[in-house]
C-alpha positions in Angstrom: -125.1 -145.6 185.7 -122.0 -142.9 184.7 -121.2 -143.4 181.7 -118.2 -142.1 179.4 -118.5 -142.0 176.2 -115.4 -140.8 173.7 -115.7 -139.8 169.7 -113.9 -137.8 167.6 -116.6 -135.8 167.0 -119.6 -133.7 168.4 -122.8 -135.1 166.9 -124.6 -131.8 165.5 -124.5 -131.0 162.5 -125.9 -134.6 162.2 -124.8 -135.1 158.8 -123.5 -138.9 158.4 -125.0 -142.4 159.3 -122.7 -143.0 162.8 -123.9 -139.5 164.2 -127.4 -140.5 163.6 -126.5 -144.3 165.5 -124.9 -142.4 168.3 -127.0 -139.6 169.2 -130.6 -141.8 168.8 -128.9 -144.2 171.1 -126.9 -141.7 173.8 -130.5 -139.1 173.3 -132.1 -142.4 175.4 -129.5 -143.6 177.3 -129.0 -139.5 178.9 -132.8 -140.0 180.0 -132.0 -142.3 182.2 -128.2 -142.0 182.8 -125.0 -139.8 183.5 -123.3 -139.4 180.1 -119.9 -137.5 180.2 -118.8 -136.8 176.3 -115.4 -136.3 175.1 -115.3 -135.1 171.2 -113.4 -132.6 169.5 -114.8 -129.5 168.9 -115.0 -128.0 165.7 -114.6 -124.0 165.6 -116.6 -123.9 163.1 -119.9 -125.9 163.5 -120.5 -124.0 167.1 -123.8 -126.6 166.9 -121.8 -129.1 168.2 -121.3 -128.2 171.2 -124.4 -125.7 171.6 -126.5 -129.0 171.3 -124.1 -131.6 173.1 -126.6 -131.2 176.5 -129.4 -133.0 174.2 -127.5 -136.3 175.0 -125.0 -135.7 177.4 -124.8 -134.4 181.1 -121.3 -133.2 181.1 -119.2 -132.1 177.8 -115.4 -131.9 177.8 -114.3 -130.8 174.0 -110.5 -131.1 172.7 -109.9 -128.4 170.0 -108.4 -129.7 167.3 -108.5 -128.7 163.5 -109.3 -132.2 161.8 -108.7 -130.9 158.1 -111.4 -131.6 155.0 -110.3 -134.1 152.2 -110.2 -131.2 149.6 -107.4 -129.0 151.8 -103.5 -128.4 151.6 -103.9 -129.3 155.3 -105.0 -132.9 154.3 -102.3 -133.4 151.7 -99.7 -132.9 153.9 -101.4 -135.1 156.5 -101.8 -137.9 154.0 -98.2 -137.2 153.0 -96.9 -137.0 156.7 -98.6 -140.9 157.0 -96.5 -142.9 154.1 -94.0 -143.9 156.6 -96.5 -144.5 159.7 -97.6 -147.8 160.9 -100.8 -146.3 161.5 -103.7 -146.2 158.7 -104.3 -142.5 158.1 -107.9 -143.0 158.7 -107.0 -143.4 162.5 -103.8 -141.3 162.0 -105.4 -138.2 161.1 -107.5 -138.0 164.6 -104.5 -138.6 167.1 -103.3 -135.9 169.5 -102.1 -135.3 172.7 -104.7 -133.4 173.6 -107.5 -135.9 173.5 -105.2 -138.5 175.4 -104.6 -136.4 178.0 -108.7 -135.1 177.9 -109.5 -139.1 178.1 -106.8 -139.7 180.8 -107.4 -136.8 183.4 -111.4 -137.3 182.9 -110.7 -141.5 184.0 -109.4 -140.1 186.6 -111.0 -137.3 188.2 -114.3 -139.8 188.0 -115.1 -143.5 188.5 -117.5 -144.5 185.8 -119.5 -147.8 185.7 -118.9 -148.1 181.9 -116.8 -146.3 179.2 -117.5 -146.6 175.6 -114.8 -145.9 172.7 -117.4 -145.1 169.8 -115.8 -145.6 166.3 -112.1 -147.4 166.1 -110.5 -143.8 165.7 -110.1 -142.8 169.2 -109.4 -146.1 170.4 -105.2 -145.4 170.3 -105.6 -142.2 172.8 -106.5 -144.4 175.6 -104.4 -145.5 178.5 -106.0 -148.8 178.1 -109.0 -150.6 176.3 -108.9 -153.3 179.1 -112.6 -152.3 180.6 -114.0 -150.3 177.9 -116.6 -151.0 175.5 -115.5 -150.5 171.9 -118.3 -149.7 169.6 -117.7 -150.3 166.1 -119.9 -149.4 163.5 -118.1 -150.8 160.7 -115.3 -153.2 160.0 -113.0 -150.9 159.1 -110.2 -153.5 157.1 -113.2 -154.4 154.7 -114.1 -151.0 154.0 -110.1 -150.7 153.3 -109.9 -154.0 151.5 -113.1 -153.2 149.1 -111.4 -149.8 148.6 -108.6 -151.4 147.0 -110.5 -154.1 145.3 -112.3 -151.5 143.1 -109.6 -148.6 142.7 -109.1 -147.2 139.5 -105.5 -147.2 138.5 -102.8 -149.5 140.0 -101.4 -146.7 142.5 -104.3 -146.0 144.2 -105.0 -150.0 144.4 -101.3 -150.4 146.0 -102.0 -147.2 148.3 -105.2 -148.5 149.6 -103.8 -152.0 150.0 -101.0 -150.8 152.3 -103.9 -148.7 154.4 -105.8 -152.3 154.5 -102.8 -153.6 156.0 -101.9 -151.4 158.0 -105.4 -151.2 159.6 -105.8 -154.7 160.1 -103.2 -154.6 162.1 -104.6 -151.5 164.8 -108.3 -153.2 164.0 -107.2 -156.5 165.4 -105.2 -155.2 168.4 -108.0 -152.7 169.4 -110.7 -155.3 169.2 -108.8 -157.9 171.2 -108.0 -155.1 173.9 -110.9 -154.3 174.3 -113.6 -155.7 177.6 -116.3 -156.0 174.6 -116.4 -154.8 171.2 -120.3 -154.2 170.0 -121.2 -154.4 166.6 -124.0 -154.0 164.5 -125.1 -156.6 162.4 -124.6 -160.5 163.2 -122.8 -160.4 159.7 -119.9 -157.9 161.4 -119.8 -159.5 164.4 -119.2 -163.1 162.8 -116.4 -160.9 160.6 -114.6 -160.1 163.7 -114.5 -163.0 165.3 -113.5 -165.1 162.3 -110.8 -162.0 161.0 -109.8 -160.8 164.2 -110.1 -163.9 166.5 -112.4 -162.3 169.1 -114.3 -163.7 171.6 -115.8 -160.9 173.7 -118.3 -159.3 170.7 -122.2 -158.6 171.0 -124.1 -156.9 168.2 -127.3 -154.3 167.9 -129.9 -153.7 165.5 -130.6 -150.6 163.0 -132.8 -148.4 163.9 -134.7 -145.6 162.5 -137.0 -142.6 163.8 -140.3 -144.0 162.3 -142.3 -140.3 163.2 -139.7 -138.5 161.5 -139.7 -139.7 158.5 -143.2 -140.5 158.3 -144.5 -139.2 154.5 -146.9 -136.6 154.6 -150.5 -136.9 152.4 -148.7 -134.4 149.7 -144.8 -134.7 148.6 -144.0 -132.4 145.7 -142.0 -134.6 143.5 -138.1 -134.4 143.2 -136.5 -137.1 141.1 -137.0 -140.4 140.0 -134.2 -141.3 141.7 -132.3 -140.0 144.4 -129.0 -141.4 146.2 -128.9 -140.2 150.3 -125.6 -140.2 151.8 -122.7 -138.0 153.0 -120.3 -137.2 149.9 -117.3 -136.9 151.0 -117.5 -140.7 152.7 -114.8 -142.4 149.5 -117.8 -145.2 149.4 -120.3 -143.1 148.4 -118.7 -141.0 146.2 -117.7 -144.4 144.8 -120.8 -145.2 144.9 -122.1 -142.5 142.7 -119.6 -142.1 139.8 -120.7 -146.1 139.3 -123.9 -145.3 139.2 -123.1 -142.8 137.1 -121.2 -144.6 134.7 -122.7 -148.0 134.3 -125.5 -148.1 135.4 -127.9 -144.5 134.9 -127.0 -145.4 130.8 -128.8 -148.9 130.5 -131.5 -147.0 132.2 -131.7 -144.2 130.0 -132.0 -146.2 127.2 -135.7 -147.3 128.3 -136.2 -144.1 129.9 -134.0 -141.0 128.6 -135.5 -138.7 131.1 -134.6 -140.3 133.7 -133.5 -137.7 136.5 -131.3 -138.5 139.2 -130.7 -136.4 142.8 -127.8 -136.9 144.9 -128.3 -135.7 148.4 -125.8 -135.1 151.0 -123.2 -132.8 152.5 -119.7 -131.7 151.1 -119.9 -133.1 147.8 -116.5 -133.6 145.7 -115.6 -131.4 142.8 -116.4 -134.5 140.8 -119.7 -135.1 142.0 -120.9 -131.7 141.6 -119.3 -131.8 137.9 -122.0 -135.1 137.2 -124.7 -132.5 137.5 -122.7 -129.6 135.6 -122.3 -132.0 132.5 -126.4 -133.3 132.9 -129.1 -131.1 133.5 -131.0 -134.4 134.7 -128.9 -134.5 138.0 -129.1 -132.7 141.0 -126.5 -133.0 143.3 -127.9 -130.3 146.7 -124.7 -130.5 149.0 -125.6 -129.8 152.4 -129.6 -129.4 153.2 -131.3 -129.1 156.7 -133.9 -131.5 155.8 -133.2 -134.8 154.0 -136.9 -136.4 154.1 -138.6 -133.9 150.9 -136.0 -135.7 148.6 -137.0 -139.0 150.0 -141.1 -138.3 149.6 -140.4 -137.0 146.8 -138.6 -139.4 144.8 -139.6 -142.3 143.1 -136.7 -145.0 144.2 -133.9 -144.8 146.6 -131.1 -146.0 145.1 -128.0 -147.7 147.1 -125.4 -148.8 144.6 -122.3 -149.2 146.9 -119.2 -151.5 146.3 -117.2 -150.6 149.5 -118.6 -149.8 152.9 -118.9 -152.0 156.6 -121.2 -151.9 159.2 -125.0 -151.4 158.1 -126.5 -148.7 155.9 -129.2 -146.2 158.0 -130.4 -144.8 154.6 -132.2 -147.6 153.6 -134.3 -148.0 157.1 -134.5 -143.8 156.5 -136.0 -144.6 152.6 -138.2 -147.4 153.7 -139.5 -145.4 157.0 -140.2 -142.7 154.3 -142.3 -145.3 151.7 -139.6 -144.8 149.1 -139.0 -148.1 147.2 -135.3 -149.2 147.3 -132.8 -151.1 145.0 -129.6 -151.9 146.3 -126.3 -153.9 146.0 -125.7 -156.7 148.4 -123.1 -154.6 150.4 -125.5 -151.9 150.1 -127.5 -153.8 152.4 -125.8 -155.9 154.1 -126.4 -156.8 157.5 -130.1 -155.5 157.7 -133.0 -157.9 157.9 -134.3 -157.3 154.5 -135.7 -159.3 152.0 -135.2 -159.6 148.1 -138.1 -158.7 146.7 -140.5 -158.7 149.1 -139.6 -155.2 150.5 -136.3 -154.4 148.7 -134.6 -155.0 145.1 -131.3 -156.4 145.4 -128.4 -156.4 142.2 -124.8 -156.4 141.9 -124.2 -155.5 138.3 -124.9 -153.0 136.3 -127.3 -154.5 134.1 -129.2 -156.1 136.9 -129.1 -153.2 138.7 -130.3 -150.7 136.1 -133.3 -153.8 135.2 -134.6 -153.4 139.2 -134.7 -149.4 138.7 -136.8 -149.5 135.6 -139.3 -152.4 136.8 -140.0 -149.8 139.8 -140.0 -146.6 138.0 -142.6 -148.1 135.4 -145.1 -150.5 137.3 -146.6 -147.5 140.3 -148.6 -150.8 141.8 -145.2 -152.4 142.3 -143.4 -149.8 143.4 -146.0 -149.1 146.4 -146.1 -153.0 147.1 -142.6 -152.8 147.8 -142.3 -149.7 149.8 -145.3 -150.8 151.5 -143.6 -153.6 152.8 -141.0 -152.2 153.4 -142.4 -149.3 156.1 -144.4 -152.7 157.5 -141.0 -153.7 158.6 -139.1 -151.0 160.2 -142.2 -150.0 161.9 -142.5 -153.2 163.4 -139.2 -154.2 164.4 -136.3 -151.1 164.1 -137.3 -148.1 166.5 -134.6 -146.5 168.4 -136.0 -147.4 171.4 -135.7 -150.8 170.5 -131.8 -150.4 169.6 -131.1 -148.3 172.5 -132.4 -151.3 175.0 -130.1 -153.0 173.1 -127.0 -151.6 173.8 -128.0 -151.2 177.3 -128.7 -154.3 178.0 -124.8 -155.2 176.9 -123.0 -152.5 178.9 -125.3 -154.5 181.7 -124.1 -157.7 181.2 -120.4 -156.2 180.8 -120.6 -155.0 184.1 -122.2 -158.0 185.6 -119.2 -159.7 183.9 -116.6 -157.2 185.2 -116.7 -157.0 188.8 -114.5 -154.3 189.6 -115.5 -151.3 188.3 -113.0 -149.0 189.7 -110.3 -150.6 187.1 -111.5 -148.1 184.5 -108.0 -146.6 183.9 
């Protein structure tokens, strides 16, 4: 098969969850296919496109400066948005430069199957009418829990509007498009019921079980230790709740508790948690996330906003860390409370799950036990990559004319 496959991104540095879902998948489907990738290219992470022939045959990057959150550049952006109908989030990644990259490369070649990976490119093509749209997250929850816990009224107005506003685009893109993938049943049950669509498959969650395999030694890092990009507004949510309600109740049984938080570009506020308690570590960007795993007691998952399905826990529990989460932490995996993962949605439960783990050692390596059982058995990339092959197949076998990619 030729494939085209379009993201607003390259995928190395491979620094957030949907990089990691994209490249395991495209790494297997480039063994056996023609992959054309359209991203834009970052000047500078040169990686990107150094590394784009790991899972692509041919590469066409747009150049365009997509500014960081903490940025004059991003201000005005934001700014520049008020009046759109457009959420920002898909806003800030429009240009005429990847519509015209998408448009000439449609085409110059006849593909049997193009994929729109993420909702954010999805308005830059000519049509959605044949293409696969791959969605790794409802986006209008993400926007709707955003606004459910915001801190101050203005914030809870601003990210209402966005929630609007990308209902709106989420719905129209969904319903546009040949087949929308998804990747939990949970999702995919969302978009039908909030979106009305008919046309929608979903995958599994996979992990690289060799790679984070532990080794017989693991110098030890924390007792607890949070794995997730930080500058994704969920997890810096996330954290500061953590932070705030919940690390307290469990210093009060153990007041050395330490804490790591592990992930690229953290916020000036994150990086001030660990500036006003020696007992946090928060390491920014690292090359290699797995030490912090093996060498942690507990994985800890205490989101309140987010979509789509967290990789971090299959990434703990391929690693034998034990892991307490909240319910949207883990939604959409096949996990199960307790047997090989500690589920609470408050503080207080929350903080009781982390302390049973940290202080019964038998427990702990029940759970994470269990838990390595599982993804081992059922969650390889392989496994997740047939997957998605097998609904591009029946796409095709449903869409007989394959020279209507336009």
């Amino acid at each position: 098969m030729r494939i085209l496959w379009v993201k607003c991104d390259f995928l190395h540095p491979t620094t957030r969850g949907g990089q990691i879902r994209t490249l395991e998948i495209l790494k297997r489907l480039h063994a056996r296919h023609e992959v054309h990738y359209i991203g834009y290219e970052n000047p500078d992470q040169p990686e990107g496109m150094k590394r784009a022939h790991e899972y692509a045959t041919y590469a066409y990057p747009v150049r365009r400066n997509i500014p960081p959150r903490a940025s004059l550049a991003f201000a005005l952006q934001l700014a520049g948005n008020l009046l759109s109908s457009m959420p920002l989030a898909l806003d800030r990644y429009q240009s005429e430069a990847l519509r015209s990259q998408i448009a000439t490369t449609l085409k110059a070649t006849q593909f049997d199957h193009v994929v729109c990976d993420f909702l954010s490119p999805a308005p830059s093509f000519p049509s959605l009418s044949n293409c696969v749209l791959f969605q790794h997250n409802v986006e209008t929850m993400i926007w709707r829990r955003h606004s459910q816990h915001a801190p101050d009224p203005l914030r809870k107005l601003y990210f209402k509007l966005q929630a609007q506003r990308m209902f709106r685009w989420e719905k129209r893109m969904c319903l546009a498009a040949a087949e929308v993938i998804a990747v939990s049943p949970q999702d995919a049950a969302l978009m039908r019921d909030m979106f009305g669509v008919t046309r929608v498959s979903c995958i599994s969650t996979g992990v690289d079980i060799d790679y984070f395999h532990r080794p017989d030694l693991a110098p030890p890092k924390a007792d607890l230790v949070f794995l997730g990009s930080m500058d994704w507004l969920p997890n810096i949510d996330g954290v500061e709740y953590f932070v705030r309600e919940i690390l307290p109740l469990i210093r009060r049984r153990l007041p050395e508790c330490t804490l790591a938080i592990v992930g690229r570009a953290p916020s000036a506020a994150t990086l001030a948690l660990a500036e006003r308690d020696p007992r946090i570590q928060v390491t920014g960007t690292i090359a290699d996330v797995r030490p912090w795993l093996w060498g942690s007691k507990v994985s800890i998952v205490p989101l309140r906003i987010g979509g789509g399905t967290r990789l971090k826990i299959y990434e703990s529990q391929a690693a034998g860390t034990a892991t307490v989460s909240t319910s949207i932490g883990a939604e959409g995996l096949e996990v199960s409370h307790p047997a090989n993962i500690r589920l609470a949605d408050t503080p207080s439960a929350f903080a009781e799950q982390c302390i049973a783990l940290l202080e019964d050692t038998r427990e702990r390596e029940r759970s994470a036990s269990e838990a390595l059982e599982l993804v081992r058995a059922r969650f390889s990339w392989d496994v997740v990559a047939a997957e998605f092959e097998r609904v591009l197949a029946a796409v095709r076998d449903r869409n007989s004319r394959p020279d209507r990619y336009c």
